[in-house]
N, CA, C and O atoms as CSV, one atom per row, in Angstrom:
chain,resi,resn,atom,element,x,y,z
A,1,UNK,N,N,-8.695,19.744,-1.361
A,1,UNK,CA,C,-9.468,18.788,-0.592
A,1,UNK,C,C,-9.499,17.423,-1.288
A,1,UNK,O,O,-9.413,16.343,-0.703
A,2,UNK,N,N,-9.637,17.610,-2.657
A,2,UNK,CA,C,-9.631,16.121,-3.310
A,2,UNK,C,C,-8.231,15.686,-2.651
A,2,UNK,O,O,-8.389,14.719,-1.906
A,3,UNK,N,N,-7.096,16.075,-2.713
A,3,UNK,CA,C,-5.599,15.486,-2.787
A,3,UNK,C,C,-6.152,14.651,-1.657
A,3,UNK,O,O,-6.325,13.445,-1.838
A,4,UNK,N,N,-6.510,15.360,-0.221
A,4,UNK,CA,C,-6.491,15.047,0.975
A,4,UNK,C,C,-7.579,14.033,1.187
A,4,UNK,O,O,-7.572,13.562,2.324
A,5,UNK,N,N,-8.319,13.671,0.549
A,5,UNK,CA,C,-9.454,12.914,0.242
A,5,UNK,C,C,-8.727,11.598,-0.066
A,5,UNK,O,O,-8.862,10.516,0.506
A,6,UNK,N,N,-7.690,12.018,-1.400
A,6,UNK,CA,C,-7.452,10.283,-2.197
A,6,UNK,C,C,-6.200,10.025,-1.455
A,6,UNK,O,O,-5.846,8.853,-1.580
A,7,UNK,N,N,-5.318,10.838,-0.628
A,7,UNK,CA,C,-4.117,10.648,0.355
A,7,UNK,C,C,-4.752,9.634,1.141
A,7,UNK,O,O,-4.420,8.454,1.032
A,8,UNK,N,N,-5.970,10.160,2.212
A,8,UNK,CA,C,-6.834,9.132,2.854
A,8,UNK,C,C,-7.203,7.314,2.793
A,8,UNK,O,O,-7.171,6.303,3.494
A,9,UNK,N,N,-7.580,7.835,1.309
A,9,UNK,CA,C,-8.170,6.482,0.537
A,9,UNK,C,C,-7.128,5.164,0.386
A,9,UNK,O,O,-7.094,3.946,0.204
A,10,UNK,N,N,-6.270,6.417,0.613
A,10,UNK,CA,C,-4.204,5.189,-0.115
A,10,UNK,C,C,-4.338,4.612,0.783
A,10,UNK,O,O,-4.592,3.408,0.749
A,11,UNK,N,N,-4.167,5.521,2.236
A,11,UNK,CA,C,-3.995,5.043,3.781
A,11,UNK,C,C,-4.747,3.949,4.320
A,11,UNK,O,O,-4.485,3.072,5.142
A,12,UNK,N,N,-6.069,4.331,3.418
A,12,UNK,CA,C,-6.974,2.955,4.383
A,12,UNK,C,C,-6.705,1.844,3.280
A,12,UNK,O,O,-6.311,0.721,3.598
A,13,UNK,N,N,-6.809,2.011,2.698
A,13,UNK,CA,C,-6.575,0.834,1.257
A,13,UNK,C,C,-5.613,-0.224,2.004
A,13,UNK,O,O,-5.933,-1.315,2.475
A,14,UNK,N,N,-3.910,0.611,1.977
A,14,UNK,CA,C,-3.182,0.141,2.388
A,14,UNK,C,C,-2.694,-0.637,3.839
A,14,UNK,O,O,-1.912,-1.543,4.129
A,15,UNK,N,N,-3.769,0.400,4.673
A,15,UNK,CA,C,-3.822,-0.441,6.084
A,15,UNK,C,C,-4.842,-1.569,5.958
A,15,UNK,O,O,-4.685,-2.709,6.396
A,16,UNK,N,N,-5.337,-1.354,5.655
A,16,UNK,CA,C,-6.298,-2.947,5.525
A,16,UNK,C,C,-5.499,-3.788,4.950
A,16,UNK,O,O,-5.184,-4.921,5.315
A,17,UNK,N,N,-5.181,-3.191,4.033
A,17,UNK,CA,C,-3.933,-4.811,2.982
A,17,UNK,C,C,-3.175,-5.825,4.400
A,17,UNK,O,O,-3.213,-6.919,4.965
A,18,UNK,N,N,-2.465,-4.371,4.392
A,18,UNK,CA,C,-0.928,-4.626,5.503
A,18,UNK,C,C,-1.607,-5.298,7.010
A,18,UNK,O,O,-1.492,-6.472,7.362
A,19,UNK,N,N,-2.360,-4.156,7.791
A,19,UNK,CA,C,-2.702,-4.793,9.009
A,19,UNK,C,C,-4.243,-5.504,9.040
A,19,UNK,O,O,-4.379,-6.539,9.692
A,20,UNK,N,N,-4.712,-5.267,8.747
A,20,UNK,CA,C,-6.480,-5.992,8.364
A,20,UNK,C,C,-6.937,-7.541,8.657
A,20,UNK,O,O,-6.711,-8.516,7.940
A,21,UNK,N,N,-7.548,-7.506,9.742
A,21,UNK,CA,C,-7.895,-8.803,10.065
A,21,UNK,C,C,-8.251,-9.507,8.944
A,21,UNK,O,O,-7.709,-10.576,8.663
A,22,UNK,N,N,-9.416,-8.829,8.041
A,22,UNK,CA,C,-10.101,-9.667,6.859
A,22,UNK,C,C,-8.899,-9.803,5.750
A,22,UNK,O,O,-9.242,-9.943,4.576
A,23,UNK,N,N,-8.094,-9.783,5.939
A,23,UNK,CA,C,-7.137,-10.481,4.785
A,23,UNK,C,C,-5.963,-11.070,5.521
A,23,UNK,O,O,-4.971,-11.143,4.796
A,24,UNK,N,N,-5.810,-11.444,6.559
A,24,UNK,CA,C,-5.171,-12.618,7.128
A,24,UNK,C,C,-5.386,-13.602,6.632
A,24,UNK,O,O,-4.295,-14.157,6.760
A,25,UNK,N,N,-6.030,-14.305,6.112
A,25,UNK,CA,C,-5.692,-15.841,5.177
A,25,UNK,C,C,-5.493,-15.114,4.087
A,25,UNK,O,O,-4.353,-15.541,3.909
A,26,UNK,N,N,-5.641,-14.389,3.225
A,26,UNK,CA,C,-4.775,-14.063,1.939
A,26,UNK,C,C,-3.345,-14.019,2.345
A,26,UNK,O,O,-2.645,-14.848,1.763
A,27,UNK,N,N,-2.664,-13.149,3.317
A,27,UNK,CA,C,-1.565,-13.179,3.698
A,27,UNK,C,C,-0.583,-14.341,4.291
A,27,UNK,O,O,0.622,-14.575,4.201
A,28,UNK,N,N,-1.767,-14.991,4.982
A,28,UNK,CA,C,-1.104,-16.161,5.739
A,28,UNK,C,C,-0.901,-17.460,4.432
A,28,UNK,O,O,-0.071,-18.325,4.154
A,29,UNK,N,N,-1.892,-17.078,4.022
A,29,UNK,CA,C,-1.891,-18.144,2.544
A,29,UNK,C,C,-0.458,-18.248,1.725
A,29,UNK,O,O,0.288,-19.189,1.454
A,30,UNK,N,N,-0.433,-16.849,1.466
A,30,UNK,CA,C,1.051,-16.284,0.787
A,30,UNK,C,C,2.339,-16.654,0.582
A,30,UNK,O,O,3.052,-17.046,-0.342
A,31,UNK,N,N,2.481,-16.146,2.931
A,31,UNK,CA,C,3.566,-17.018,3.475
A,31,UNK,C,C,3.806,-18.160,3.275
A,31,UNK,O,O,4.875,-18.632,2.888
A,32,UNK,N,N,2.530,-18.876,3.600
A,32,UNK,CA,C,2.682,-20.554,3.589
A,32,UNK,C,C,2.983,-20.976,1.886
A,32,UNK,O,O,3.434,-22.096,1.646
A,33,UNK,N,N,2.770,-20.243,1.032
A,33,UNK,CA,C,3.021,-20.634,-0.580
A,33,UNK,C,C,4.500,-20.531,-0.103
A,33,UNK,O,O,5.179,-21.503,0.226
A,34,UNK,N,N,4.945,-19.150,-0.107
A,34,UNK,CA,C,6.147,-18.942,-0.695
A,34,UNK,C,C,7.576,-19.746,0.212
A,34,UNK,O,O,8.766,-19.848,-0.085
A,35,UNK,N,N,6.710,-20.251,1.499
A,35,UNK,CA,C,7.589,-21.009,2.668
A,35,UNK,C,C,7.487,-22.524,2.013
A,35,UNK,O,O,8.568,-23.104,2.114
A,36,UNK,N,N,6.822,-23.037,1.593
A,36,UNK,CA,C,6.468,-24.603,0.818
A,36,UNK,C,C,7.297,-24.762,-0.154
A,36,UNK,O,O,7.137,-24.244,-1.259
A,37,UNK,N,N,8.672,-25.804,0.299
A,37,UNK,CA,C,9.755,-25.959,-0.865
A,37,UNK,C,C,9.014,-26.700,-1.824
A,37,UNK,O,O,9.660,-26.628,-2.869
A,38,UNK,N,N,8.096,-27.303,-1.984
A,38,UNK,CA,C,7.435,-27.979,-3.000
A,38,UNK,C,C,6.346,-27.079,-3.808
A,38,UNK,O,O,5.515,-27.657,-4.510
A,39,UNK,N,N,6.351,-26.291,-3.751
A,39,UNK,CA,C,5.132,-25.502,-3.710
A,39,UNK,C,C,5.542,-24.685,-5.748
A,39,UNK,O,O,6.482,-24.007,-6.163
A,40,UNK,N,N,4.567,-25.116,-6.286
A,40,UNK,CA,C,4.976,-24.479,-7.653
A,40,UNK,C,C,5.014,-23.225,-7.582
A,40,UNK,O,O,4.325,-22.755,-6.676
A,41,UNK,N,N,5.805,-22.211,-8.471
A,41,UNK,CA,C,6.137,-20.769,-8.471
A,41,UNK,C,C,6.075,-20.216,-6.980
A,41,UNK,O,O,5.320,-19.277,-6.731
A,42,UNK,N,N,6.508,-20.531,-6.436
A,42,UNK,CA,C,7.410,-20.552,-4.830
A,42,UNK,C,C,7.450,-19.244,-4.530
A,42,UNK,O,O,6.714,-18.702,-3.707
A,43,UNK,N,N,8.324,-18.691,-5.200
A,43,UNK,CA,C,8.880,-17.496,-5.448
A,43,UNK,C,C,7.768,-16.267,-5.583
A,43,UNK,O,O,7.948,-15.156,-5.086
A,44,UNK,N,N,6.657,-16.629,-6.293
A,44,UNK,CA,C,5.668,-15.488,-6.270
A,44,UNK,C,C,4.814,-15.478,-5.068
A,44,UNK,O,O,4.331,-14.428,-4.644
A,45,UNK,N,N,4.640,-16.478,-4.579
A,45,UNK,CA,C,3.827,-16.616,-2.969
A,45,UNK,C,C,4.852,-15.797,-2.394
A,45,UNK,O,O,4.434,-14.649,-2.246
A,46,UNK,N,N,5.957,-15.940,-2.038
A,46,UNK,CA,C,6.984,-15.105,-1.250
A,46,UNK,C,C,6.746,-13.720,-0.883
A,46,UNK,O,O,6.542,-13.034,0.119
A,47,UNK,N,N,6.922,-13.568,-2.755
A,47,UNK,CA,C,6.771,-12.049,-3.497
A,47,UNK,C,C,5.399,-11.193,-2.776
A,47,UNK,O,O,5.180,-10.268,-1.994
A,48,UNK,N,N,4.906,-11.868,-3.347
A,48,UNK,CA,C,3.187,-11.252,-2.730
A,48,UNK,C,C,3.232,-11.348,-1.702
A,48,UNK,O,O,2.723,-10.322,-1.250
A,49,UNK,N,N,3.721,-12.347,-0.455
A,49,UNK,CA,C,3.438,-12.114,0.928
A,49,UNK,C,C,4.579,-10.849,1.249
A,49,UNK,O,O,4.184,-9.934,1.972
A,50,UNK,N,N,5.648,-10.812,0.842
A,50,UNK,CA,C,6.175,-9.725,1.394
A,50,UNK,C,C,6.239,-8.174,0.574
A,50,UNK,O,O,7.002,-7.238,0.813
A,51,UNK,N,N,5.184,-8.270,-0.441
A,51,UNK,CA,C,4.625,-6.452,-0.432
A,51,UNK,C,C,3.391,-6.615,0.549
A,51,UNK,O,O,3.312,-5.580,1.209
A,52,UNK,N,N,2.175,-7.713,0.978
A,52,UNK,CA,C,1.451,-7.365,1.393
A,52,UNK,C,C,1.851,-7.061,3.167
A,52,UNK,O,O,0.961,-6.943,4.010
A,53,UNK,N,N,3.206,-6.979,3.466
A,53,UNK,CA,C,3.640,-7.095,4.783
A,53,UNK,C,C,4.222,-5.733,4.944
A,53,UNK,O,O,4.427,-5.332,6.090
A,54,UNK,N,N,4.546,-4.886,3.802
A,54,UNK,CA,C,5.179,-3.498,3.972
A,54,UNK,C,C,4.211,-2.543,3.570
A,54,UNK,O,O,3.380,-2.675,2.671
A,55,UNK,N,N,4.328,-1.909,4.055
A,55,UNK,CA,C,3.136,-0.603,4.235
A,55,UNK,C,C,3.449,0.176,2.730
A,55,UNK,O,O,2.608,0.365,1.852
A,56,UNK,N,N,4.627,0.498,2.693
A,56,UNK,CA,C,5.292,1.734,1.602
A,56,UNK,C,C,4.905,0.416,0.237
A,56,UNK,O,O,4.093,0.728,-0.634
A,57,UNK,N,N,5.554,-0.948,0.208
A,57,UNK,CA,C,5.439,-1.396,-1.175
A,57,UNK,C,C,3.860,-1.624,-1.408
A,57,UNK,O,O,3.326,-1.910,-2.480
A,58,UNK,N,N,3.236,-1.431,-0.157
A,58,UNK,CA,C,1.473,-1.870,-1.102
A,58,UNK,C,C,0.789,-1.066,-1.717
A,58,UNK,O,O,-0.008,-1.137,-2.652
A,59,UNK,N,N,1.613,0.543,-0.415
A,59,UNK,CA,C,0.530,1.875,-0.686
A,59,UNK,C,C,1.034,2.170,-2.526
A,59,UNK,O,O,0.291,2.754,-3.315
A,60,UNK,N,N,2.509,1.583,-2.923
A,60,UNK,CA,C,2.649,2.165,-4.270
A,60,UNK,C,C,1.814,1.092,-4.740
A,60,UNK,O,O,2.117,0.380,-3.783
A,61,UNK,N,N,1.098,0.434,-5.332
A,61,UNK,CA,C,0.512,-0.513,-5.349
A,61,UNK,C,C,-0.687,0.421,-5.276
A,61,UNK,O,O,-0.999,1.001,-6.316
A,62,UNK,N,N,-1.452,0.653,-4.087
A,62,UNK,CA,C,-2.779,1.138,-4.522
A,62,UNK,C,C,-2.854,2.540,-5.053
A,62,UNK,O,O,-3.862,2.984,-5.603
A,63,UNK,N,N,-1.655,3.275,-4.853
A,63,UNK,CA,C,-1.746,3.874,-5.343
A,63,UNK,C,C,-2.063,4.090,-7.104
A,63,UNK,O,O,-2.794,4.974,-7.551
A,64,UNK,N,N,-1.401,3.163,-7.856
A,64,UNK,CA,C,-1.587,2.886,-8.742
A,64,UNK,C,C,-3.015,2.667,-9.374
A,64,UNK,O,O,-3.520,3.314,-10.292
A,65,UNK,N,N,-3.520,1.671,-8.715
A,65,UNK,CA,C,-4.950,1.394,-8.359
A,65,UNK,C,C,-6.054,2.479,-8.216
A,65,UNK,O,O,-7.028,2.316,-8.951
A,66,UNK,N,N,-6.062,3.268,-7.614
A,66,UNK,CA,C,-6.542,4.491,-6.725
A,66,UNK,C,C,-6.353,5.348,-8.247
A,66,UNK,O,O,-7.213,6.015,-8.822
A,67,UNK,N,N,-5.092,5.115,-8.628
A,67,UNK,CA,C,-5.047,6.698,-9.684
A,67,UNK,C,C,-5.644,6.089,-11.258
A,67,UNK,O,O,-6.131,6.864,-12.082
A,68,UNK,N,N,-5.521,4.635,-11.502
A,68,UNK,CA,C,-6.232,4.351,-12.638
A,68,UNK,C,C,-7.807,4.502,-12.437
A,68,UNK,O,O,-8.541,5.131,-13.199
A,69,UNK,N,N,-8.215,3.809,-11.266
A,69,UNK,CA,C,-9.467,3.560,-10.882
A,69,UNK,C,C,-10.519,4.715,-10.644
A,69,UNK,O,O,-11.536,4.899,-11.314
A,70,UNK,N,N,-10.017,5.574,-9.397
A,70,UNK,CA,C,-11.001,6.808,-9.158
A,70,UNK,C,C,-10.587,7.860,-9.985
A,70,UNK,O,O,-11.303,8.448,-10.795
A,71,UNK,N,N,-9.272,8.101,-9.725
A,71,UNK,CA,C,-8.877,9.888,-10.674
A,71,UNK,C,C,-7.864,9.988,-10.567
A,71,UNK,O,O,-7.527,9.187,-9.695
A,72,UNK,N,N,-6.358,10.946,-11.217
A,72,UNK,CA,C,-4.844,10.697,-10.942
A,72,UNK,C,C,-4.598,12.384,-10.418
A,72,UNK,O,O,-4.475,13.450,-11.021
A,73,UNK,N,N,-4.601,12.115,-9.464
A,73,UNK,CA,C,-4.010,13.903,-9.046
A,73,UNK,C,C,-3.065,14.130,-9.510
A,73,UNK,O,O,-2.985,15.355,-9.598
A,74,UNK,N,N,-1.791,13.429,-10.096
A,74,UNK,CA,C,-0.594,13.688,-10.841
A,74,UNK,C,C,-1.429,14.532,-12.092
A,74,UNK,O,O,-1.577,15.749,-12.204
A,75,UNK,N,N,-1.873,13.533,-12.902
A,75,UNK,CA,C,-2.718,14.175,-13.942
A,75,UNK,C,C,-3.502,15.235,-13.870
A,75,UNK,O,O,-3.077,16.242,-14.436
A,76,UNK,N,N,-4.445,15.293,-13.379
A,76,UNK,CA,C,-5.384,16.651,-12.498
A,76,UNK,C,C,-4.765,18.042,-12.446
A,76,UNK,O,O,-4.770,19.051,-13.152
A,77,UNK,N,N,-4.106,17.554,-11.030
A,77,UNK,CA,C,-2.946,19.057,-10.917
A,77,UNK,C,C,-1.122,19.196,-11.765
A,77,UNK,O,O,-0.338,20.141,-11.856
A,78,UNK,N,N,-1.093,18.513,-11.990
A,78,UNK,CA,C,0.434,18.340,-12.369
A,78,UNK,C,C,0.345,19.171,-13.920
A,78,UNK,O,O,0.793,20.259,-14.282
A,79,UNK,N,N,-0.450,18.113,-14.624
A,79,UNK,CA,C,-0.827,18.005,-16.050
A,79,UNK,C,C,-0.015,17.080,-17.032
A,79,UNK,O,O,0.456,17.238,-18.159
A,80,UNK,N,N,-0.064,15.753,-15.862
A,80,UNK,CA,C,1.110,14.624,-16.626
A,80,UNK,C,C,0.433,13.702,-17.509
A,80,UNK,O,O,-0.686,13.245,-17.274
A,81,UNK,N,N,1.018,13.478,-18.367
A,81,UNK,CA,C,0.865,12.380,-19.790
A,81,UNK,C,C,-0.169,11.510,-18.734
A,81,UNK,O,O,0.089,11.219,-17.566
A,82,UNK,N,N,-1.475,11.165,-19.531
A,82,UNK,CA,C,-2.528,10.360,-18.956
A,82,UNK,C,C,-1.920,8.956,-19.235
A,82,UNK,O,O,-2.685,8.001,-19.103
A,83,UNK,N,N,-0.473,8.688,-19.652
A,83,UNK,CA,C,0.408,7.031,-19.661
A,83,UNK,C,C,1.526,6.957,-18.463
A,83,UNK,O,O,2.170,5.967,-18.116
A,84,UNK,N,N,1.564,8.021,-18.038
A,84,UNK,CA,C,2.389,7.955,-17.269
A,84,UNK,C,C,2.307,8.244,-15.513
A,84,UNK,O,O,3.076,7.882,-14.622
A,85,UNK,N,N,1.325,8.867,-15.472
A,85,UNK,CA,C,0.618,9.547,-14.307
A,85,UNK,C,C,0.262,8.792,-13.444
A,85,UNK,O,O,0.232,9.202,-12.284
A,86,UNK,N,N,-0.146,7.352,-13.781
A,86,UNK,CA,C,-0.631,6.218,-12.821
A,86,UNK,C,C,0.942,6.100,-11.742
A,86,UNK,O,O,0.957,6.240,-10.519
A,87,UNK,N,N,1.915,5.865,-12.465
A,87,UNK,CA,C,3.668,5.623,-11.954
A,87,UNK,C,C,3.961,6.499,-10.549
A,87,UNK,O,O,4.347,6.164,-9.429
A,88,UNK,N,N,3.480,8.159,-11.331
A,88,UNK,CA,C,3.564,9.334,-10.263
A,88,UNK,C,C,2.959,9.410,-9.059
A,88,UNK,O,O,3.417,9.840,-8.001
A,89,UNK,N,N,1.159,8.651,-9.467
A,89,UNK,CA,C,0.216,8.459,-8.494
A,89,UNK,C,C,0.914,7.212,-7.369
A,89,UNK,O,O,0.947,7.573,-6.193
A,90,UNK,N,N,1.295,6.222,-7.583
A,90,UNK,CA,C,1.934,5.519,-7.116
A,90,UNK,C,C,3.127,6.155,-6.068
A,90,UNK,O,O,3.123,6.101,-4.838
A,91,UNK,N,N,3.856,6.596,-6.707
A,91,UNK,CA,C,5.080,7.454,-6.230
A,91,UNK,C,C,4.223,8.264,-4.843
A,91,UNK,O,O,4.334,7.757,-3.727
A,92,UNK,N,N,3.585,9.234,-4.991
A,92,UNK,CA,C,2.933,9.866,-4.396
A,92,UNK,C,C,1.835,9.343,-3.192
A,92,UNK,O,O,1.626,10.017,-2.184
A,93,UNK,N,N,1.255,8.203,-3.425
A,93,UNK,CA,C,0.728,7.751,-2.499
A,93,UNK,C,C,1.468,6.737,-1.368
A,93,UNK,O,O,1.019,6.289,-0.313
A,94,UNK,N,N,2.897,6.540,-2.069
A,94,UNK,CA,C,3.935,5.568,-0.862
A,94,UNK,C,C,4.479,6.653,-0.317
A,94,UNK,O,O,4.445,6.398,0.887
A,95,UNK,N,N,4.845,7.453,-0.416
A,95,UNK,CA,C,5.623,8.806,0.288
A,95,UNK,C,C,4.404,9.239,1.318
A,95,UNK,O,O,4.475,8.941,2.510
A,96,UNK,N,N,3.378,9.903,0.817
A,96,UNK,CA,C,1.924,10.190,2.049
A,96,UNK,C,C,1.918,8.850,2.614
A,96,UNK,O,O,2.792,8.704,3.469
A,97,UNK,N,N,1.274,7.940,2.417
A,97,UNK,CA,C,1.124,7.189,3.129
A,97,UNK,C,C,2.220,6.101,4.147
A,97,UNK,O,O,1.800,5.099,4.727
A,98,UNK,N,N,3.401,6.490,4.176
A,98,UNK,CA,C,4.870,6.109,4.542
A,98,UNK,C,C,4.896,7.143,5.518
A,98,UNK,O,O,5.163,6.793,6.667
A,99,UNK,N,N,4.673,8.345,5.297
A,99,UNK,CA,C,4.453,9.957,6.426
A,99,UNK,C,C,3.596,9.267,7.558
A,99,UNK,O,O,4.043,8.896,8.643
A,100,UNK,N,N,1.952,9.128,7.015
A,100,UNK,CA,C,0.935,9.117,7.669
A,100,UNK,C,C,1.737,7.399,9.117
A,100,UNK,O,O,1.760,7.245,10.338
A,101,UNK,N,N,2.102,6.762,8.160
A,101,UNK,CA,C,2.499,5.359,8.733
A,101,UNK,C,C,3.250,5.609,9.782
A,101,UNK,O,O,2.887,5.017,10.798
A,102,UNK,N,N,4.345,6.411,9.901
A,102,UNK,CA,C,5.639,6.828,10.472
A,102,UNK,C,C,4.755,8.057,12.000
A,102,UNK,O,O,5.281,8.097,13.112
A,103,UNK,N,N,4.019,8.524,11.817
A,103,UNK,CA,C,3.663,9.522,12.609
A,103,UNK,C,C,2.442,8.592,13.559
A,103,UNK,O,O,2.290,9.023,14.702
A,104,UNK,N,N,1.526,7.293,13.146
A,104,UNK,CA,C,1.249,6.664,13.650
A,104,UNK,C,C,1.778,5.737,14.365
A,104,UNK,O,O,1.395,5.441,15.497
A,105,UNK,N,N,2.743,5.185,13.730
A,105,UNK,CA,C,3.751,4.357,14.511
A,105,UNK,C,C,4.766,5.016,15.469
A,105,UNK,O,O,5.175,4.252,16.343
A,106,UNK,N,N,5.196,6.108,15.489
A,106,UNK,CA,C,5.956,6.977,16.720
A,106,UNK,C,C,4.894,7.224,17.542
A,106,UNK,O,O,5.279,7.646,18.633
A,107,UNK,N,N,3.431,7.104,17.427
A,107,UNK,CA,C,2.369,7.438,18.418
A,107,UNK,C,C,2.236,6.180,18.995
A,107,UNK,O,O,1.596,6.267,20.043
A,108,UNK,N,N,2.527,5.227,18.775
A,108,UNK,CA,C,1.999,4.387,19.326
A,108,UNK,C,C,2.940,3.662,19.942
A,108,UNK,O,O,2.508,2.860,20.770
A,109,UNK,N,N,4.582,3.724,19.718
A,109,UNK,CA,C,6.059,3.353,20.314
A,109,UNK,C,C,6.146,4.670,21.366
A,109,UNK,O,O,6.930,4.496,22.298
A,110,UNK,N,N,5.471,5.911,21.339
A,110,UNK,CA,C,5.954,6.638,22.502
A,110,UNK,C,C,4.172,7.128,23.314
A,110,UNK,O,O,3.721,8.232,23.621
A,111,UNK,N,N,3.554,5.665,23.427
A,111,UNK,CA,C,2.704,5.945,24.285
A,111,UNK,C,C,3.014,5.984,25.795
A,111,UNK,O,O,3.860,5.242,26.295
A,112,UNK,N,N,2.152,7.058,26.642
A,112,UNK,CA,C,3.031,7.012,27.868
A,112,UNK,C,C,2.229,5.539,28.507
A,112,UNK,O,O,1.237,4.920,28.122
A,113,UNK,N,N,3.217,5.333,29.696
A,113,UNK,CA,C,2.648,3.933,30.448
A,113,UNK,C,C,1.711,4.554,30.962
A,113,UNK,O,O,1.339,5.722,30.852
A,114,UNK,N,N,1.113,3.145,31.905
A,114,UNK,CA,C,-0.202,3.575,32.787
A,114,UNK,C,C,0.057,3.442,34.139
A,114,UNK,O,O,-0.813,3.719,34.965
């Protein structure tokens, strides 16, 4: 139940990043950095706007987050090096949450008409 608990946590984490009204000016901000040829370190506005635009590069991302922060199920159940386990947690929460993404998004491309 924990797994299925912090699988959850990735999912919403990550949908808020990616689709989330309340971080539309972080995102839009981003774009507009990394689109501004004048714009100092150019390149990292870019960067950051396009993990916060993919579902799979953010969820590894909170995942990371998620497994330093609350608890590392790699670590937990696995019994991986407490230096390395954050990497796995990561690993593990873009794969679930890339599933969860993929089974929502075929629900919602094969809705029937009205």
């Amino acid at each position: 139940m924990e797994i299925f608990i912090w699988v959850l946590m990735a999912y919403g984490m990550s949908n808020i990043l990616v689709y989330g009204s309340i971080f539309g000016w972080l995102r839009n901000g981003l774009r507009n950095w990394g689109d501004n040829p004048f714009a100092p370190f150019q390149g990292v506005g870019g960067f950051f706007a396009d993990l916060l635009s993919c579902m799979m590069c953010t969820s590894t991302w909170v995942g990371f987050f998620i497994g330093l922060a609350v608890y590392s199920p790699t670590n937990l159940h696995l019994g991986c090096n407490n230096h390395v386990s954050w990497f796995f947690d990561g690993l593990f929460a873009s794969g679930c949450v890339w599933a969860i993404n993929s089974i929502v998004e075929w629900f919602e491309e094969n809705r029937p008409a009205k």
